[in-house]
C-alpha positions in Angstrom: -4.3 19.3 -1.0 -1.8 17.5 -2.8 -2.8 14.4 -4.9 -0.1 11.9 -6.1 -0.9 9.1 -8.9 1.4 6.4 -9.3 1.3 5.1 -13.6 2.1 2.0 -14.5 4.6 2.5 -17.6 7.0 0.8 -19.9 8.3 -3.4 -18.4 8.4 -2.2 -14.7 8.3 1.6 -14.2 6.4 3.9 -12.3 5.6 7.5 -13.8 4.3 10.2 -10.8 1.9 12.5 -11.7 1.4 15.5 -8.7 -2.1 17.4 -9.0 -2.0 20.7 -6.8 -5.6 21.7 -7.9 -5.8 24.8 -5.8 -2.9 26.1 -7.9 -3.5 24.7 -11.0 -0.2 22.6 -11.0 0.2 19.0 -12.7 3.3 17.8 -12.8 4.8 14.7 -14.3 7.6 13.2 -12.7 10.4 10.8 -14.8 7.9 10.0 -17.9 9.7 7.4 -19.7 7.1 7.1 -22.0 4.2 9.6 -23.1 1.4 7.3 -23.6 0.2 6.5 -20.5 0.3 10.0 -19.2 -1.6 11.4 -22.0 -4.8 8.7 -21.1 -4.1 9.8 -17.3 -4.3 13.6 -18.4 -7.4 13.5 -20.7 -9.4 11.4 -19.1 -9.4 13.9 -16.1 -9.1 17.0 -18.2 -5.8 18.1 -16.5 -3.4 20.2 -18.2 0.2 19.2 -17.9 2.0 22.0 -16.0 5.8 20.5 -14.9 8.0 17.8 -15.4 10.6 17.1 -13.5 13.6 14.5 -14.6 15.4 13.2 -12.1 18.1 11.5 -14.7 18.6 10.7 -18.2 18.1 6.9 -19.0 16.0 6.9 -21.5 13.2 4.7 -19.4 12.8 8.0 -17.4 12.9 10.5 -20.2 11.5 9.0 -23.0 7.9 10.7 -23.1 9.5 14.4 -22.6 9.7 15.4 -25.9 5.9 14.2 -27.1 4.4 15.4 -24.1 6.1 18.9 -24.4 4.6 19.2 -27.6 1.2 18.8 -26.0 1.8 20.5 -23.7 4.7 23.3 -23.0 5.0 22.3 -19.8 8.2 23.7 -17.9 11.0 20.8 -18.0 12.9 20.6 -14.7 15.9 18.4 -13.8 19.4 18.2 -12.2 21.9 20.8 -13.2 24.5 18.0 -13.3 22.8 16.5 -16.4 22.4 19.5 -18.4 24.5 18.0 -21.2 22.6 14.4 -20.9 18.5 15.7 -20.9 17.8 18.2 -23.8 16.4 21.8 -23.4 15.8 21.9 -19.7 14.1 25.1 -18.8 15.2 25.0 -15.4 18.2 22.7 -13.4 18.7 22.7 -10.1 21.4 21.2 -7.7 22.4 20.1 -4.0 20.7 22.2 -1.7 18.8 24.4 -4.6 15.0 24.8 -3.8 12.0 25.7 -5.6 8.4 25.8 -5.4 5.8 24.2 -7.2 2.6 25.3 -6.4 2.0 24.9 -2.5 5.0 22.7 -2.5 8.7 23.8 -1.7 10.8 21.0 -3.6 14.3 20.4 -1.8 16.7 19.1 -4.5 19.4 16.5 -3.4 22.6 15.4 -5.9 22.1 11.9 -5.3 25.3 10.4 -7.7 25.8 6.4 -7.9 22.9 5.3 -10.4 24.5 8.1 -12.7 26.6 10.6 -11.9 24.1 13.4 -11.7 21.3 11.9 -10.6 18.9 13.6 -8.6 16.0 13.9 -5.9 12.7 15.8 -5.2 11.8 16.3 -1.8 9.0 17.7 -1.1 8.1 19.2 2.1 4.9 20.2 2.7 3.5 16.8 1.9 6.5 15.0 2.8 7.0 13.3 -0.7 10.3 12.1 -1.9 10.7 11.6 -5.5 13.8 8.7 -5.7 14.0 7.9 -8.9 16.5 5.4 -9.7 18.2 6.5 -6.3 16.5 4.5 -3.6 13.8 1.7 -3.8 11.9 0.0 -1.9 14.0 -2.5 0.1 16.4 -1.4 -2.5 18.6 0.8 -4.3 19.9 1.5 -7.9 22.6 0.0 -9.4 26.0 1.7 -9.7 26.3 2.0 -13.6 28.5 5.6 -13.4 29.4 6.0 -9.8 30.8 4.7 -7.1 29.7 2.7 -3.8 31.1 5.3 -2.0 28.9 7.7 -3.5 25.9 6.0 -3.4 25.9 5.1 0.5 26.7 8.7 0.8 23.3 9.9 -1.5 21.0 7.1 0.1 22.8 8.6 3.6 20.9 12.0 2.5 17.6 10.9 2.1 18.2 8.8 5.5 17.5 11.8 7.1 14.4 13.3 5.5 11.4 13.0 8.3 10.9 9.3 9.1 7.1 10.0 7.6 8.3 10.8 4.5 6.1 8.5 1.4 8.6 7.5 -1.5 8.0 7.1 -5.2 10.7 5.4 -7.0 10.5 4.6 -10.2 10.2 1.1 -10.3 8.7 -2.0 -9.2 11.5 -4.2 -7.5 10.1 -4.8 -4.5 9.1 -7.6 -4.8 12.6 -9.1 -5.7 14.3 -6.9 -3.6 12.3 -8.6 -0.5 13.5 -12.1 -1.8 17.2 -10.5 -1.6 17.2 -8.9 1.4 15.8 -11.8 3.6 18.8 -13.6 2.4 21.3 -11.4 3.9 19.1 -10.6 6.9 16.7 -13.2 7.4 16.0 -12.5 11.1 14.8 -9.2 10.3 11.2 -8.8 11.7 10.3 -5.7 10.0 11.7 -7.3 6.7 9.6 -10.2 7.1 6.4 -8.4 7.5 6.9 -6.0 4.5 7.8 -8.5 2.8 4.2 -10.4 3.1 2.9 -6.9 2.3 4.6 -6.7 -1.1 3.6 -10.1 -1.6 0.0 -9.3 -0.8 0.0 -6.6 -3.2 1.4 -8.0 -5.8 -0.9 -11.1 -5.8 -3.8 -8.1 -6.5 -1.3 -6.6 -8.8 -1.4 -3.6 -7.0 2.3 -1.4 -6.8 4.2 -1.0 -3.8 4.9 2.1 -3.3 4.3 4.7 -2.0 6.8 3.2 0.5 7.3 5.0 4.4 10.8 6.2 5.0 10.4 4.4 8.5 10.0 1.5 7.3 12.6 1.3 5.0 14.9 2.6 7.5 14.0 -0.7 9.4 14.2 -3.4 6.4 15.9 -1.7 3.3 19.4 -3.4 3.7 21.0 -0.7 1.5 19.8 1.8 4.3 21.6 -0.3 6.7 25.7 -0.3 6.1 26.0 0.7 9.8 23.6 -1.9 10.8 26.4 -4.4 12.9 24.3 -7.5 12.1 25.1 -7.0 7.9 28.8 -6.1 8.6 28.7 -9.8 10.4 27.0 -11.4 8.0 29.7 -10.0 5.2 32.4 -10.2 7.5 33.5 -6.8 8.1 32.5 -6.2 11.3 34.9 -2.7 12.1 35.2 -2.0 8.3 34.0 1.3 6.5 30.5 1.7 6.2 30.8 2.5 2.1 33.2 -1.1 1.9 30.0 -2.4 4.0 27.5 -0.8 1.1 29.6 -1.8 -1.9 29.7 -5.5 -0.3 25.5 -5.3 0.1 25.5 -4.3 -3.4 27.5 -6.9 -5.2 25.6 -9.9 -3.1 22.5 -8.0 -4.8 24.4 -8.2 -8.3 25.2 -11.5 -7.9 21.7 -12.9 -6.5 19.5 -15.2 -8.5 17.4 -15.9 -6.2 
């Protein structure tokens, strides 16, 4: 059995630890600081194993280098970034695999946050490890790539099992909910996550793990072939990236 731990870290991140006991595999996923995951570690007396990078803003990668020290855990992360995240033991790319204990990890390029940004899939448990990538009722914003590109990495991850739990590595939700209703405030499924994330949050509890399904129904940035948002931006007909990129800047642009 696979346990997942979601750590508060940092303003408003989210570090994953995975614990594959049966195999002796802990793995820390995007540690942006090494703190936090040290408590976690000792106060079960687990020994870091993996940790996987997904990109290399300095929120995500900042613990590496301490917790490597403790550690000598094998540092895993997107072949596309091998120039951005120091001494990587192993990178991987679009359509590479590999396992981790009983877990086969899918890797996905998922460009648009940064240029080589990437995904963990894995599919024995049905875990998705976003990053920066996808959030709930929300995405990342576009500071190296293109619209374009990121309608067509958030289109990859549209098709992972509708079951599929996602760990991002953030908490937005809450403001992403406050967004989205704007630009699709008839949504029912919306409306009731929404409450949810509110409900949470007033127990300051996170959000995620979010379910695929449901973001497939509410996450607007999942939705640029959804006809009621090309209405509502007026480009009913019009590409479905020119769709995205117009979801996106509304997002930019909100204050709300």
């Amino acid at each position: 059995m696979v346990e997942v731990h979601v750590i508060p870290a940092l303003t408003d991140n989210y570090i994953h630890i995975l614990h594959d006991a049966a195999h002796g595999i802990t793995a820390v996923v995007d540690p942006g600081e090494a703190g936090p995951v040290r408590a976690f570690l000792a106060d079960r007396g687990w020994r870091l194993t993996h940790i996987l990078a997904t990109h290399h803003h300095g929120d995500h990668i900042g613990g590496i280098n301490d917790l490597r020290a403790d550690s000598h855990a094998t540092l895993i992360g997107p072949r596309a970034e091998v120039d951005r995240i120091p001494e990587m033991d192993a990178t991987y790319g679009d359509g590479d695999r590999f396992t981790l204990g009983s877990q086969t990890v899918h890797v996905f390029d998922t460009p648009g946050h940064t240029r080589g940004h990437c995904t963990f899939f894995c599919e024995e448990a049905r875990l998705l490890f976003s990053g920066d990538t996808m959030f709930s009722l929300g995405c990342g914003r576009l500071f190296e790539g293109t619209p374009a590109q990121m309608w067509d990495s958030l289109s990859k991850l549209r098709d992972l099992p509708p079951e599929t739990r996602i760990y991002c590595g953030h908490e937005y939700t809450a403001s992403n909910a406050r967004f989205a209703l704007s630009i699709d405030p008839d949504n029912l499924a919306l409306k009731a996550r929404a409450e949810e994330v509110a409900a949470l949050r007033a127990k300051g509890l996170p959000t995620i793990p979010a379910r695929l399904s449901n973001e497939l129904a509410a996450n607007p940035f999942l939705r640029a072939d959804d006809p009621v948002l090309a209405a509502h931006f007026g480009l009913t007909g019009a590409p479905q990236a020119n769709i995205f990129a117009a979801i996106r800047k509304a997002k930019d642009d909100f204050r709300g």
